[in-house]
N, C-alpha and C positions, 0 to 999 in steps of 0.2 A: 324375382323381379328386382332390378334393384331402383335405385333411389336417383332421382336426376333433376340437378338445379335448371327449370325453368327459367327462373327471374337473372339469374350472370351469366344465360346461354348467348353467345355469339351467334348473330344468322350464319349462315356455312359460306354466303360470298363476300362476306366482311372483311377488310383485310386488318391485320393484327396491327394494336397504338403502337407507334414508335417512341422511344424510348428518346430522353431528353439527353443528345450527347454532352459528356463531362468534357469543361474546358481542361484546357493542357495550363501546368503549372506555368508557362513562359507567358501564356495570354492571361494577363491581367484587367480588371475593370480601369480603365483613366480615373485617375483623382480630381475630384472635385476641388475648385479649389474656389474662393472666395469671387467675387468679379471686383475689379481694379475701381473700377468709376464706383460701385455703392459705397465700399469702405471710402474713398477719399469724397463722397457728398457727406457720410454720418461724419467722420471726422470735421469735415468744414461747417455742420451743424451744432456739433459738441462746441468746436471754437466761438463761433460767433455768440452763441447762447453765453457763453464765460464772459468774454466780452459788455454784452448786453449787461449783465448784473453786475459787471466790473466799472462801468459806465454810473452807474447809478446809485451807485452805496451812498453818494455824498446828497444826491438832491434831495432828501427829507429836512436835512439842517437847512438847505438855501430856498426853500418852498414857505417856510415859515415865516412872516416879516417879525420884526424887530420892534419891541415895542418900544413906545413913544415915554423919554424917560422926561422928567417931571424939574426943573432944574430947583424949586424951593423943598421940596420932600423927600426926607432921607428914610426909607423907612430899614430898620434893623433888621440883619439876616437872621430869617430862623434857624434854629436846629432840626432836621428832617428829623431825629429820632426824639426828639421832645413828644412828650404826651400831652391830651390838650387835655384845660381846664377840668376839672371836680366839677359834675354838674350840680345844681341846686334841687337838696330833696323837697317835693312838692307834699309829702305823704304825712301824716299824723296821728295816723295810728299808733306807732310807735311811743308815743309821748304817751295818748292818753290809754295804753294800756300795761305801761310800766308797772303801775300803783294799783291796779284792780286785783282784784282776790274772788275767785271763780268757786262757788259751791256748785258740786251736783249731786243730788239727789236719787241715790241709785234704791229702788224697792226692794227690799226683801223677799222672798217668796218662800215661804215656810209651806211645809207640806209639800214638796216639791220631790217627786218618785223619778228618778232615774231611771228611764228605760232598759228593759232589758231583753237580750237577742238568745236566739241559739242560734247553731249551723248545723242543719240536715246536709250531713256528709252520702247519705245514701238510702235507699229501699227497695228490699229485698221480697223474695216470694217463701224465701226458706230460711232459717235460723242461723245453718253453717256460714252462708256467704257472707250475712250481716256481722256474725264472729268474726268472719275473714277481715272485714272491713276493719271494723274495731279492734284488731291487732296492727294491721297498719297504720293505723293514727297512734295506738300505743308505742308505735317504734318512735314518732316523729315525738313523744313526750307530751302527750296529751291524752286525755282521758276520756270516752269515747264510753255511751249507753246508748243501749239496743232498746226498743220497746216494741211489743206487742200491739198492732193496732187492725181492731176486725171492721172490714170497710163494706161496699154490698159487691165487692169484685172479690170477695175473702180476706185472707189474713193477709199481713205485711209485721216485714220487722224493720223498722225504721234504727238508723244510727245517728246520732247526733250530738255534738258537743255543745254544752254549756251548762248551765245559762251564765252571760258574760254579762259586765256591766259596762253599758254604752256601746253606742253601732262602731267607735272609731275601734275598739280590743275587737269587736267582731271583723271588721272589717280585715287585722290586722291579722287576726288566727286564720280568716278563708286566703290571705295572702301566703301565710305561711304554709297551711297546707297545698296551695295549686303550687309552689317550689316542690314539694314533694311528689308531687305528680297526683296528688290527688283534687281533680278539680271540679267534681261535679257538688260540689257545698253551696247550698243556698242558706241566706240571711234570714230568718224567723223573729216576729217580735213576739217576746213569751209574757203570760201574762201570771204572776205569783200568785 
């Protein structure tokens, strides 16, 4: 059986489209050409508009009256680029803090313990991987311990550098290692 387009069947007493006949190179389309009257209205537009603004350049100077001059007062031309007067300082501050002399009294604080951080670079289920760890951070030139930690989920090996002094070197070391691609370092404050 074979196979038969339904859907682009011709009924049987349809007769067949005809075809669009091709013009002959001799018959051309007529050129379009401009119409006579719109160009000579836009030109008579364009002109009189010239015109118009040609007319009027001068009536801003003759719109303005003339003022009423004064026959006993002469007063001196200024210079437009002269700068006016130094104003008068109203302020005194200036004066009376010429001559003062400022103590402050900043406190001491002795006994004063500088915080100190670590950064858990990682935690492990197994020993190797914590190793693995800590040989990457030895590439980058830091110095990287593993500890032993039994939790109620079982053992961990924790990796971690430090302990550093102040959060801004921690802050600086977990910058340096996320350039290394190592970024999963969190901030610890450690306690001696």
């Amino acid at each position: 059986m074979s196979n038969r387009d339904y859907a682009n069947r011709r009924p049987s007493g349809a007769a067949k489209p005809q075809r669009a006949s091709r013009r002959k190179p001799s018959q051309q389309a007529p050129s379009r050409r401009l119409p006579l009257l719109l160009t000579l209205f836009v030109l008579l537009g364009v002109g009189s508009f010239g015109y118009f603004l040609w007319s009027i350049r001068d009536s801003a100077d003759q719109a303005q009256p003339e003022p009423v001059k004064k026959a006993a007062v002469k007063q001196p031309k200024k210079d437009p680029n002269a700068l006016p007067p130094k104003p008068k300082e109203e302020w005194t501050y200036l004066e009376e803090l010429e001559n003062k002399h400022v103590e402050v009294d900043v406190p001491v604080v002795e006994n004063r313990v500088a915080k100190r951080y670590k950064l858990q670079c990682g935690s492990f289920r197994t020993a190797s991987q914590a190793n693995e760890m800590k040989a990457v951070i030895a590439f980058q030139g830091q110095e990287a311990s593993v500890k032993k930690v039994s939790g109620t989920s079982g053992d961990w090996y924790k990796v971690s550098l430090g302990p550093l002094d102040g959060k801004r070197e921690a802050e600086k070391l977990r910058h340096t290692m996320q350039r290394a691609g190592i970024n999963g370092c969190i901030m610890l404050y450690w306690e001696s």
